[in-house]
BALOBA-1460 file (C-alpha; in Angstrom, 3 decimals):
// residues 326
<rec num="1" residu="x" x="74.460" y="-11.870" z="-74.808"/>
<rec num="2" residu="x" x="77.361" y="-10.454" z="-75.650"/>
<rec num="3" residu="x" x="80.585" y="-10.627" z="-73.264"/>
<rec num="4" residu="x" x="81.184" y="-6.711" z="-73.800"/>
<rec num="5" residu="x" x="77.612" y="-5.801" z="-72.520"/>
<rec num="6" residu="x" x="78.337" y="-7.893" z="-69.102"/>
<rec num="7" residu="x" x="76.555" y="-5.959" z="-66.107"/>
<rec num="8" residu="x" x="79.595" y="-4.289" z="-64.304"/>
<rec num="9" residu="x" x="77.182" y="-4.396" z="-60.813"/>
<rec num="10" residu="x" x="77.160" y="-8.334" z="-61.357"/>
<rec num="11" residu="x" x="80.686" y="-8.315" z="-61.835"/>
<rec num="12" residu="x" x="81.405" y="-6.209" z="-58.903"/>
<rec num="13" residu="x" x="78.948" y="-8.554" z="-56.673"/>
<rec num="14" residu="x" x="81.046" y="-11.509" z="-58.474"/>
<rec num="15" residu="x" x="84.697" y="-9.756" z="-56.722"/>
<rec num="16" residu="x" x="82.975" y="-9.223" z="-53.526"/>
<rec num="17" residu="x" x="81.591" y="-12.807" z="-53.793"/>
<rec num="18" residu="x" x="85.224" y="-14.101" z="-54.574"/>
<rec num="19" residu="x" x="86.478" y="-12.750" z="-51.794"/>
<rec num="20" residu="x" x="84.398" y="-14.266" z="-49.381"/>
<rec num="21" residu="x" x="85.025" y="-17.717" z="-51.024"/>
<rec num="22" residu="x" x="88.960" y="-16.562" z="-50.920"/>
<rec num="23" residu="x" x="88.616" y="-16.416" z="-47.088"/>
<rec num="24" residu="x" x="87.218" y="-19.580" z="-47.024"/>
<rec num="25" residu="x" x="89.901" y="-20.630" z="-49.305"/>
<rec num="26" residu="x" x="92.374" y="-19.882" z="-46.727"/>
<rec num="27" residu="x" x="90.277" y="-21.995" z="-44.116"/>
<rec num="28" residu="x" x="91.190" y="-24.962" z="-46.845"/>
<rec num="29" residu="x" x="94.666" y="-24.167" z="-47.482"/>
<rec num="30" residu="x" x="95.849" y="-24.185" z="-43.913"/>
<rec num="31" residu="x" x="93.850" y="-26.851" z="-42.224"/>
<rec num="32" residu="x" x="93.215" y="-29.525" z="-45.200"/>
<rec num="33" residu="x" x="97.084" y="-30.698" z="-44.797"/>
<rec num="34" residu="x" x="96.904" y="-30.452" z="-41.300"/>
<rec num="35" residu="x" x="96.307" y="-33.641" z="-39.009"/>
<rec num="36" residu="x" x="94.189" y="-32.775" z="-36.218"/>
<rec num="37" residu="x" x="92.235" y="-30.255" z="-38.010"/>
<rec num="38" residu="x" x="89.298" y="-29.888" z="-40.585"/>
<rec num="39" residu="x" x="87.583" y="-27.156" z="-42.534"/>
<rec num="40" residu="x" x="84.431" y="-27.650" z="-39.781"/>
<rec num="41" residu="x" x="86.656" y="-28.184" z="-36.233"/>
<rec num="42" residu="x" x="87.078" y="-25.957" z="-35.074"/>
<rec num="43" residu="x" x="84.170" y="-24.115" z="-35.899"/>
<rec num="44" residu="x" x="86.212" y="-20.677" z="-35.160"/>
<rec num="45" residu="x" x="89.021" y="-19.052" z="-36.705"/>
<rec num="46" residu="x" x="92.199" y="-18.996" z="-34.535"/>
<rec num="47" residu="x" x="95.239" y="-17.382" z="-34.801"/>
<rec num="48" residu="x" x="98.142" y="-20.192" z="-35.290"/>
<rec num="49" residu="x" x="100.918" y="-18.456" z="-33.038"/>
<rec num="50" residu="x" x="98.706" y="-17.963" z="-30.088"/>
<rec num="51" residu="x" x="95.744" y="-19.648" z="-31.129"/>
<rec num="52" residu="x" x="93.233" y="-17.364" z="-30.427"/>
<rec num="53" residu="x" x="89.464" y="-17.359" z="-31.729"/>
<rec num="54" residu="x" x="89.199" y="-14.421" z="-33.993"/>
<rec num="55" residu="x" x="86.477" y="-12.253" z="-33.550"/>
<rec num="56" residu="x" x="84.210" y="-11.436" z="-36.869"/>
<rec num="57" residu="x" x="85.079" y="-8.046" z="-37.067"/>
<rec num="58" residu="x" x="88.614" y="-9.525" z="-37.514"/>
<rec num="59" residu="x" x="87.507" y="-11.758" z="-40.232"/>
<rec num="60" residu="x" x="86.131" y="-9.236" z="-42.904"/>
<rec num="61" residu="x" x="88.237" y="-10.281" z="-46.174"/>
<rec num="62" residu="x" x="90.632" y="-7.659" z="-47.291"/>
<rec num="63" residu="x" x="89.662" y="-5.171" z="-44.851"/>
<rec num="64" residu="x" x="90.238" y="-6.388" z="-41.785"/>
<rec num="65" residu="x" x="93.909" y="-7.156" z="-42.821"/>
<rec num="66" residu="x" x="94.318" y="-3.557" z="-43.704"/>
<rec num="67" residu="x" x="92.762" y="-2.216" z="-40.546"/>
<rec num="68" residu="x" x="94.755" y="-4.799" z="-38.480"/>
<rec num="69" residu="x" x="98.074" y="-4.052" z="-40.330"/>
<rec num="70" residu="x" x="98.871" y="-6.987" z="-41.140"/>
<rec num="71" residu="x" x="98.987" y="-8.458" z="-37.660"/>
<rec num="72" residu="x" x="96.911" y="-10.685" z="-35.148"/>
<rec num="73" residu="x" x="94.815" y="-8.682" z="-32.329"/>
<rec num="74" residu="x" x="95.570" y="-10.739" z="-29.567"/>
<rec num="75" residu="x" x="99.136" y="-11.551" z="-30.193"/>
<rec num="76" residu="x" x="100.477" y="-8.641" z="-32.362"/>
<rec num="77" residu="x" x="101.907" y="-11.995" z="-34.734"/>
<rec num="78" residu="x" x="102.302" y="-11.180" z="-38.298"/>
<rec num="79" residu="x" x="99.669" y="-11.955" z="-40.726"/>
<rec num="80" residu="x" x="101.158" y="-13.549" z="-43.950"/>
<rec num="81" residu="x" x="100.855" y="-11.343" z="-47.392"/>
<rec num="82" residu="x" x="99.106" y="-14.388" z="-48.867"/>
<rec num="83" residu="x" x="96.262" y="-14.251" z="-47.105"/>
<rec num="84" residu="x" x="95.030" y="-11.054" z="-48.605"/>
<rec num="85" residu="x" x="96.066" y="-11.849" z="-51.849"/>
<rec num="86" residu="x" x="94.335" y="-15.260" z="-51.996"/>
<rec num="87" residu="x" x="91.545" y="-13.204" z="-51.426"/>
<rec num="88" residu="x" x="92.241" y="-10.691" z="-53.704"/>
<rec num="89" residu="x" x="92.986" y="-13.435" z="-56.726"/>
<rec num="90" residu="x" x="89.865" y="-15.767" z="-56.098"/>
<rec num="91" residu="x" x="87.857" y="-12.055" z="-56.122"/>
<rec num="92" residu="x" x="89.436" y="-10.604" z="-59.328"/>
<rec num="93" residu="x" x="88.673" y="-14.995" z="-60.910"/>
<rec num="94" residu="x" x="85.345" y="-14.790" z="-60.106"/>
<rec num="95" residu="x" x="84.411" y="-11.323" z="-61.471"/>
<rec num="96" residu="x" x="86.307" y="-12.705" z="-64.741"/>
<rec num="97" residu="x" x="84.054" y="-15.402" z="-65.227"/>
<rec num="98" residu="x" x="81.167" y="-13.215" z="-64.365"/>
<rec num="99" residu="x" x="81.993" y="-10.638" z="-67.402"/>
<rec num="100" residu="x" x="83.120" y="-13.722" z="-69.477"/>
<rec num="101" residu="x" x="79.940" y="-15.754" z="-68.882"/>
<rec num="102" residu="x" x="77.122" y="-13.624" z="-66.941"/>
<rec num="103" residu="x" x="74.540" y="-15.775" z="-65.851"/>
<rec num="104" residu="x" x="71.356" y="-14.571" z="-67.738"/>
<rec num="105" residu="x" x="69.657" y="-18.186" z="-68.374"/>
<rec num="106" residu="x" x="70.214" y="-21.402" z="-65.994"/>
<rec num="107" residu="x" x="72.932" y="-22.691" z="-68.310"/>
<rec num="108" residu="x" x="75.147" y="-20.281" z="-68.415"/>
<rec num="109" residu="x" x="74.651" y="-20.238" z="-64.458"/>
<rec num="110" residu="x" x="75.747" y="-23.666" z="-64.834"/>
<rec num="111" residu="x" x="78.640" y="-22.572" z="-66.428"/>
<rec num="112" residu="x" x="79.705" y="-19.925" z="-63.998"/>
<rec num="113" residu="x" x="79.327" y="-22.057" z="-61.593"/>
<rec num="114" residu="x" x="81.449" y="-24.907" z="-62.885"/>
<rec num="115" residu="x" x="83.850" y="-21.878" z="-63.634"/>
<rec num="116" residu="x" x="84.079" y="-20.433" z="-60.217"/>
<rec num="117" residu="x" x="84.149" y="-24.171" z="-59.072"/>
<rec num="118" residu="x" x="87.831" y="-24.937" z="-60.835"/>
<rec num="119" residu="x" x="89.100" y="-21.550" z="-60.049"/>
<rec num="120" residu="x" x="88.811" y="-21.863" z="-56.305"/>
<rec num="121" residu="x" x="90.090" y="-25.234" z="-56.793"/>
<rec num="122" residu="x" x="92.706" y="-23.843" z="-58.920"/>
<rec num="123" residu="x" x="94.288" y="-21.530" z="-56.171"/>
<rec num="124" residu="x" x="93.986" y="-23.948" z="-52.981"/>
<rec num="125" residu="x" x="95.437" y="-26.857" z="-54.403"/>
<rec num="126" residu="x" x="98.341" y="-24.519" z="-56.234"/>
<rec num="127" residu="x" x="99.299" y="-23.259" z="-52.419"/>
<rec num="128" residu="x" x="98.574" y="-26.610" z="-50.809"/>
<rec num="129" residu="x" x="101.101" y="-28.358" z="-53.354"/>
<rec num="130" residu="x" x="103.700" y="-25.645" z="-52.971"/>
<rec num="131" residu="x" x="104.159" y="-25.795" z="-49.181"/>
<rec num="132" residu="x" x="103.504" y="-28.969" z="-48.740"/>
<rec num="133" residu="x" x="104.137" y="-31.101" z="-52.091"/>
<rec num="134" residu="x" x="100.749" y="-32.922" z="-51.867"/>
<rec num="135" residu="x" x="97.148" y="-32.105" z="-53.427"/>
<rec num="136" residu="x" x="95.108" y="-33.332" z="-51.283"/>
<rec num="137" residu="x" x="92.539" y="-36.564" z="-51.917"/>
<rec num="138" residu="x" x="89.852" y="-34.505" z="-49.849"/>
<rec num="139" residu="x" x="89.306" y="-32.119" z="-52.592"/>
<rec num="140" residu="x" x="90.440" y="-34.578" z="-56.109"/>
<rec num="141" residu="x" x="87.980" y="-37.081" z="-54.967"/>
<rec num="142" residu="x" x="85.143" y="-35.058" z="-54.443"/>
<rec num="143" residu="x" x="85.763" y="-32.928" z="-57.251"/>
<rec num="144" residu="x" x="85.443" y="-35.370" z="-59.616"/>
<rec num="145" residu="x" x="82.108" y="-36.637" z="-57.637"/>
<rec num="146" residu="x" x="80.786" y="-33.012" z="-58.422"/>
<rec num="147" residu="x" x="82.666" y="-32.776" z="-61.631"/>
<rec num="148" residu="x" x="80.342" y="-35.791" z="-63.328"/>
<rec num="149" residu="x" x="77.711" y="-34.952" z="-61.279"/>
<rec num="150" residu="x" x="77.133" y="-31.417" z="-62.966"/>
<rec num="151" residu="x" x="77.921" y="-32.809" z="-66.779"/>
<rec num="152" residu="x" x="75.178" y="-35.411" z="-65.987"/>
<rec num="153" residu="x" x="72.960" y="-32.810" z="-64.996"/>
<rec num="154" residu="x" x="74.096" y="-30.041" z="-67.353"/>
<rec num="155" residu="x" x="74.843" y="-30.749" z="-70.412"/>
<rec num="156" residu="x" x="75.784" y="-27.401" z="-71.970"/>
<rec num="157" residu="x" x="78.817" y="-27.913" z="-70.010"/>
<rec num="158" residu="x" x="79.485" y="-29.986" z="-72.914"/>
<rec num="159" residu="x" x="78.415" y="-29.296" z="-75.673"/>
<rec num="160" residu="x" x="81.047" y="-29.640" z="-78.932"/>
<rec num="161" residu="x" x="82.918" y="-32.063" z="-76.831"/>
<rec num="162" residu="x" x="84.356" y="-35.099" z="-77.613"/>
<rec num="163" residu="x" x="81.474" y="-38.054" z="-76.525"/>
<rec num="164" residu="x" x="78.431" y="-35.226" z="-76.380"/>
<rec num="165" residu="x" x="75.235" y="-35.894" z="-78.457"/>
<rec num="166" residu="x" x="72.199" y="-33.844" z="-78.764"/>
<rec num="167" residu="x" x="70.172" y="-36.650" z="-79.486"/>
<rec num="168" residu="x" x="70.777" y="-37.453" z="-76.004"/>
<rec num="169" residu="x" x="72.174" y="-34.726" z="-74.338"/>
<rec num="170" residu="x" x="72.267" y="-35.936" z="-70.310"/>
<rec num="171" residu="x" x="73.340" y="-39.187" z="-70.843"/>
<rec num="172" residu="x" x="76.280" y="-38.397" z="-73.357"/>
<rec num="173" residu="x" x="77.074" y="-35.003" z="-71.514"/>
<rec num="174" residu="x" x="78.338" y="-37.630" z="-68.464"/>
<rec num="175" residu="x" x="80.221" y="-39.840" z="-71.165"/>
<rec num="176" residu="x" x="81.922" y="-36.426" z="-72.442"/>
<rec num="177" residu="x" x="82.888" y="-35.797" z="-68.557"/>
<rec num="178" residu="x" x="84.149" y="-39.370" z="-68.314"/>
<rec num="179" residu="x" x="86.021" y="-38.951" z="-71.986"/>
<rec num="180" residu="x" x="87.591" y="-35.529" z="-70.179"/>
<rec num="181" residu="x" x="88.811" y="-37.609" z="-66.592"/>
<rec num="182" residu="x" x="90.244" y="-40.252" z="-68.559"/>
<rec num="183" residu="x" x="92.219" y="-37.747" z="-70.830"/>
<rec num="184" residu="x" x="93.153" y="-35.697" z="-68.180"/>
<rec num="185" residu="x" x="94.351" y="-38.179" z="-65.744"/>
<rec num="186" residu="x" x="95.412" y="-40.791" z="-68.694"/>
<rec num="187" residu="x" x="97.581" y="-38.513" z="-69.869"/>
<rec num="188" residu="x" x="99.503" y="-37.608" z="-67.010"/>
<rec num="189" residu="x" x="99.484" y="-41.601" z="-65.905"/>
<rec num="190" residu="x" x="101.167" y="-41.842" z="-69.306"/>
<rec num="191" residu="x" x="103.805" y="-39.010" z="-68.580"/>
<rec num="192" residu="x" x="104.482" y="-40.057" z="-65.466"/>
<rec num="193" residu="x" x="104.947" y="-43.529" z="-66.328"/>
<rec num="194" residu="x" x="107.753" y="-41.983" z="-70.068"/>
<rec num="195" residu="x" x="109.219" y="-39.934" z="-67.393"/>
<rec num="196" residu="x" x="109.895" y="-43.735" z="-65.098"/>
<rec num="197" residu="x" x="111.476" y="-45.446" z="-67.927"/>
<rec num="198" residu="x" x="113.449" y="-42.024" z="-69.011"/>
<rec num="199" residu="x" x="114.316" y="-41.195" z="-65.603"/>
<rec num="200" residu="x" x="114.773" y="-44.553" z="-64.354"/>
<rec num="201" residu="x" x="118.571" y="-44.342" z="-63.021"/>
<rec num="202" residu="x" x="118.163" y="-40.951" z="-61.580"/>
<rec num="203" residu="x" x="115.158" y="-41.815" z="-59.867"/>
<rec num="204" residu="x" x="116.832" y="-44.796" z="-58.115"/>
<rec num="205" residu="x" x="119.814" y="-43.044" z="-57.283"/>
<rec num="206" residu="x" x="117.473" y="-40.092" z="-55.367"/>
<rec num="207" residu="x" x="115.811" y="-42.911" z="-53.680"/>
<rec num="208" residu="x" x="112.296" y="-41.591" z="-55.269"/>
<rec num="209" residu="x" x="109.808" y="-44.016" z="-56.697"/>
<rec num="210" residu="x" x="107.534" y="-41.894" z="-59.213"/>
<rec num="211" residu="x" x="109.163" y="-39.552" z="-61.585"/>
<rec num="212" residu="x" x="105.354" y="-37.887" z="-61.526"/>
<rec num="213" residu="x" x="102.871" y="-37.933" z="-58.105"/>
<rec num="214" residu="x" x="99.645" y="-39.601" z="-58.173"/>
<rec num="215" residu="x" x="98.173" y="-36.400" z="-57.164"/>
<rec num="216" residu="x" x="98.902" y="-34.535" z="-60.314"/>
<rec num="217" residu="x" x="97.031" y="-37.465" z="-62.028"/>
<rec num="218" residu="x" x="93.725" y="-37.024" z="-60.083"/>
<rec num="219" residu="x" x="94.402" y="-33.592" z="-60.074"/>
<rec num="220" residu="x" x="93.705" y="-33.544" z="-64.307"/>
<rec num="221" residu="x" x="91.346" y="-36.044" z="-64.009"/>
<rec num="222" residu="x" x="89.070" y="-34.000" z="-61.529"/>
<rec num="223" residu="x" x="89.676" y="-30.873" z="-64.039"/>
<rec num="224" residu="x" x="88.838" y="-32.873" z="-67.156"/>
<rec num="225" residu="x" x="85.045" y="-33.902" z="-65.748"/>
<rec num="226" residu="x" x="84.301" y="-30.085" z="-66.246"/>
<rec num="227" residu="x" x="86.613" y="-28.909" z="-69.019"/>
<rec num="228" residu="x" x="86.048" y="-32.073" z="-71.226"/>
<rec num="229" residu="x" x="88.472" y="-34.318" z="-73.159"/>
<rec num="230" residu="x" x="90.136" y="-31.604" z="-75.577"/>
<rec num="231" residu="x" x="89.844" y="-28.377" z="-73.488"/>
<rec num="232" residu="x" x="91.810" y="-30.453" z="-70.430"/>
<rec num="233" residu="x" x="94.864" y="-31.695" z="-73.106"/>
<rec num="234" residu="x" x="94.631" y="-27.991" z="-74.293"/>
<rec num="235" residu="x" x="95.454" y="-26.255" z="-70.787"/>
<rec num="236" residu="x" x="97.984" y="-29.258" z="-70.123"/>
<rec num="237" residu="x" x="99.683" y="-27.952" z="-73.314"/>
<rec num="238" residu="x" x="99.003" y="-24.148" z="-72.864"/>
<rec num="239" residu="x" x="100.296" y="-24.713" z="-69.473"/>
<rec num="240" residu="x" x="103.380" y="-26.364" z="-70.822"/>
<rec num="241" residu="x" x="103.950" y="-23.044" z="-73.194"/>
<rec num="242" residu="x" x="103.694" y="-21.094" z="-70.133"/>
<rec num="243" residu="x" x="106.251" y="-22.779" z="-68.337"/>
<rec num="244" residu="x" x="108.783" y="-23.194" z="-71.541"/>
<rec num="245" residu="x" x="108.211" y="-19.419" z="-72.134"/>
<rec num="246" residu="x" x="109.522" y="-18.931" z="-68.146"/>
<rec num="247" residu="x" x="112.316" y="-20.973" z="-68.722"/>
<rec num="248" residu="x" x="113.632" y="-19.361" z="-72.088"/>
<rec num="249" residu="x" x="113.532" y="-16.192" z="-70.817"/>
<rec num="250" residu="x" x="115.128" y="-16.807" z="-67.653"/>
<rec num="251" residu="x" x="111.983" y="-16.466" z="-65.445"/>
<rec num="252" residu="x" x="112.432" y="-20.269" z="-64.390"/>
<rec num="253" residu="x" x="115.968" y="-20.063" z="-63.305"/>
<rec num="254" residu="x" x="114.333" y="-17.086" z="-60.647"/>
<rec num="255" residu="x" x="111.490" y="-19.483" z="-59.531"/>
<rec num="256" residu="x" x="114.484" y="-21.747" z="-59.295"/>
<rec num="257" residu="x" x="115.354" y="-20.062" z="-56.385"/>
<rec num="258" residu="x" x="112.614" y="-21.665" z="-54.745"/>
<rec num="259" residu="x" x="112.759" y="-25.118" z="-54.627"/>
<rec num="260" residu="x" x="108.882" y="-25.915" z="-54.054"/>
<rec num="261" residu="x" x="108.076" y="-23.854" z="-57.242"/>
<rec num="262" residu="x" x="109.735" y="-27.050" z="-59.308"/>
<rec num="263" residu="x" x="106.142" y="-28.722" z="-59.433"/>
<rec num="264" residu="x" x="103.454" y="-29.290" z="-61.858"/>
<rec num="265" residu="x" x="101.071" y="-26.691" z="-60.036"/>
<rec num="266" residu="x" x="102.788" y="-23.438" z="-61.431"/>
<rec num="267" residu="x" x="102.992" y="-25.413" z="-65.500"/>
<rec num="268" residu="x" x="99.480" y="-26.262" z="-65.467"/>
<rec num="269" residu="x" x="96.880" y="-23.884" z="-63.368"/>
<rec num="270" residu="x" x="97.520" y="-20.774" z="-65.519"/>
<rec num="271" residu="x" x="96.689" y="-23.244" z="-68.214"/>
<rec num="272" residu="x" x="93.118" y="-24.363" z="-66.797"/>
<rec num="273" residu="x" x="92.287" y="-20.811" z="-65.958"/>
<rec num="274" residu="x" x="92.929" y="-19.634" z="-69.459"/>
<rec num="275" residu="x" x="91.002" y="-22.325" z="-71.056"/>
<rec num="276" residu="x" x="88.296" y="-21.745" z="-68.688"/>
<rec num="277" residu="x" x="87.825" y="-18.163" z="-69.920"/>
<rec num="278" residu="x" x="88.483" y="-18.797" z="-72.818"/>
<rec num="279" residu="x" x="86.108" y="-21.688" z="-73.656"/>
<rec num="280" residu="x" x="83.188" y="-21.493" z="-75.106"/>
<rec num="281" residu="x" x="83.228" y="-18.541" z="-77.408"/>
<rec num="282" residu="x" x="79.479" y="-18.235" z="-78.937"/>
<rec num="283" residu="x" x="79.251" y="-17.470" z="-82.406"/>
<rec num="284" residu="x" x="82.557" y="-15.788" z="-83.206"/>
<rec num="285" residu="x" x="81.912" y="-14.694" z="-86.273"/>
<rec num="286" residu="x" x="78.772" y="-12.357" z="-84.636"/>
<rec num="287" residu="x" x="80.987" y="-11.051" z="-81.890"/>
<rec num="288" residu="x" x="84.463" y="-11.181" z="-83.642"/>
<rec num="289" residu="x" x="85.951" y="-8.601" z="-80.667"/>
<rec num="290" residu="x" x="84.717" y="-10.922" z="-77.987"/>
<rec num="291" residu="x" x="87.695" y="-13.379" z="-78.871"/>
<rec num="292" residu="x" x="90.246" y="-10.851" z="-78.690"/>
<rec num="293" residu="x" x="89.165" y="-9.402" z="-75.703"/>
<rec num="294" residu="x" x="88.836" y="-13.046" z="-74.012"/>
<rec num="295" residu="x" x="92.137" y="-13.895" z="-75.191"/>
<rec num="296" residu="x" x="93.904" y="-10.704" z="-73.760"/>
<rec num="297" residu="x" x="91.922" y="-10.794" z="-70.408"/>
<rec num="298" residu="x" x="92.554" y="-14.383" z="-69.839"/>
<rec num="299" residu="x" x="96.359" y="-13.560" z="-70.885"/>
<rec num="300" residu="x" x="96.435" y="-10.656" z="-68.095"/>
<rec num="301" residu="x" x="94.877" y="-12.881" z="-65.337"/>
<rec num="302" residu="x" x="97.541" y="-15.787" z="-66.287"/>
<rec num="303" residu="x" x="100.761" y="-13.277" z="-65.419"/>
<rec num="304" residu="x" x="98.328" y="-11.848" z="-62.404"/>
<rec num="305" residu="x" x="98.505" y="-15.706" z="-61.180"/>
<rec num="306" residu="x" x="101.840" y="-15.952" z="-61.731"/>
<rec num="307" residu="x" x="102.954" y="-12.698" z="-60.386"/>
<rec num="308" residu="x" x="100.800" y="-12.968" z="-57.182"/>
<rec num="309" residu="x" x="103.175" y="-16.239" z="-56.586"/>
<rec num="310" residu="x" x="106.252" y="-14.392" z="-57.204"/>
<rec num="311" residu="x" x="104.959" y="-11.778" z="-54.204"/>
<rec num="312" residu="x" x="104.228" y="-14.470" z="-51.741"/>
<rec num="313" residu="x" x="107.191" y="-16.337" z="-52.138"/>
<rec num="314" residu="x" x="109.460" y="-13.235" z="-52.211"/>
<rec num="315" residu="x" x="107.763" y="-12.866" z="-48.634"/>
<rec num="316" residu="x" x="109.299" y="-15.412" z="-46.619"/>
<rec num="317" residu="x" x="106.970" y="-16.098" z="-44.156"/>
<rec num="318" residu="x" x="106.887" y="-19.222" z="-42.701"/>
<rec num="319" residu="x" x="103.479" y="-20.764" z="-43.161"/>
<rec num="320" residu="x" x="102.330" y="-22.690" z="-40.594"/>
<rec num="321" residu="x" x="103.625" y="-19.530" z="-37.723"/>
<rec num="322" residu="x" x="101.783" y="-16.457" z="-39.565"/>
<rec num="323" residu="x" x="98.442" y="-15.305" z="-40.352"/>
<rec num="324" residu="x" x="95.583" y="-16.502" z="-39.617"/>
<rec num="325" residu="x" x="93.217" y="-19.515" z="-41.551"/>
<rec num="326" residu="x" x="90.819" y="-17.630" z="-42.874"/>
């Protein structure tokens, strides 16, 4: 099926989907970091300046921040801008992948689903690492359980990459998910560890250990069980563009203005998300406008991503005080 001829009532259902799961990304963003707290306990949504339960009316993505203007019920407490536009981004993701890939057969299900999958995963680690510096185990360890779990069980995540067979498609799909960790996280371990030697003196002198986290390696790793070995080194180095294009034109020394936008997060998501639109073009040559029109959608969503980052920070809101975690 043709990309162009995507349903635009799936892809509609796909935004209203995404923001659902962008609520819920919220729930992960503020409590994952968080001692104390988990994405089950409390079972309610509370309001972190007066801790509150918030009511399900209160809770309707988008909407109820509109109707509530921004602010908490009980304590009139304002409501951080990211909220709403975590919702917003993970809703305007999924109904991308939706018209990219529509799910007409179980495969390309597969495929939206593994799509969806690293785009939520995109966002809450991106704002997890910029407010607090860390990306959590809780979701690279699992991810990567899920992330070989799904090319085990569906290979046509796959297929073309480097390890995959057709001969035998299950068993070789998994070594093409292990062939995309190892590249992923190898070649961050292998940064990290040039960037050591290179760095060494400065490193010392700042009393810091690791010119590269450990988290940033599992981080690739996880994204290289679904993306595979040479789609993972290709966002790494798209995402690398991104950030050299920011920094020549002067874009960087903005962002420089905030010190927690100095991370790996902002180089390398826009990166994954393009390739993950991007991947997977069908037979070209029979729908030569479906490249163009991947390209230049993926493009937009990249400066959406790194716009909607721009917003948020500009904010000022103290995180942990505002808003509420879902």
């Amino acid at each position: 099926m043709d990309v162009l001829g995507s349903s635009w009532s799936g892809v509609l259902l796909a935004g209203l989907l995404g923001l659902s799961v962008g609520s819920f990304a919220n729930v992960v963003i503020y409590r994952t970091p968080r001692d104390g707290l988990s994405v089950l306990r409390p079972a309610r949504s509370f309001c972190p300046s007066c801790s509150a339960p918030i009511a399900w009316r209160d809770n309707v993505p988008l909407l109820s921040w509109l109707l509530l203007g921004g602010r908490c019920r009980s304590c009139r407490a304002s409501i951080g801008l990211r909220y709403p536009a975590v919702e917003l981004l993970i809703g305007a993701l999924f109904a991308a992948a939706w018209w990219r890939m529509p799910p007409v057969n179980v495969d390309a299900g597969v495929r939206l689903f593994a799509a969806w999958l690293l785009a939520f995963c995109c966002v809450t680690v991106t704002l997890i690492d910029l407010e607090h510096l860390i990306i959590p185990d809780a979701i690279t360890y699992p991810g990567m359980a899920v992330g070989l779990a799904l090319s085990l069980a569906a290979p046509v995540l796959h297929v073309g990459h480097a390890g995959y067979r057709e001969a035998s498609p299950h068993g070789t799909s998994l070594m093409a998910g292990i062939f995309g960790l190892l590249a992923g996280g190898g070649s961050l371990f292998l940064v990290g560890q040039l960037g050591n030697l290179m760095l060494r003196r400065r490193l010392k002198e700042a009393g810091v250990q690791d010119a590269m986290g450990w988290g940033d390696v599992k981080w690739m790793a996880f994204t290289g069980t679904l993306l595979g070995a040479s789609s993972v080194l290709s966002a790494i180095l798209v995402g690398c563009f991104v950030g050299a294009v920011a920094g020549l034109t002067g874009f960087g020394v903005f962002l420089g203005r905030f010190p927690r936008w100095n991370s790996w997060d902002l180089v390398t998501r826009p990166g994954e998300l393009f390739v993950t639109l991007a991947d997977h073009v069908q037979d070209p040559l029979a729908h030569p406008r479906a490249i163009g029109v991947t390209l230049m959608m993926a493009g937009l969503f990249v400066i959406a991503y790194l716009m909607f980052f721009v917003l948020t920070s500009l904010s000022h809101e103290p995180r942990a005080a505002t808003g509420t975690d879902d």
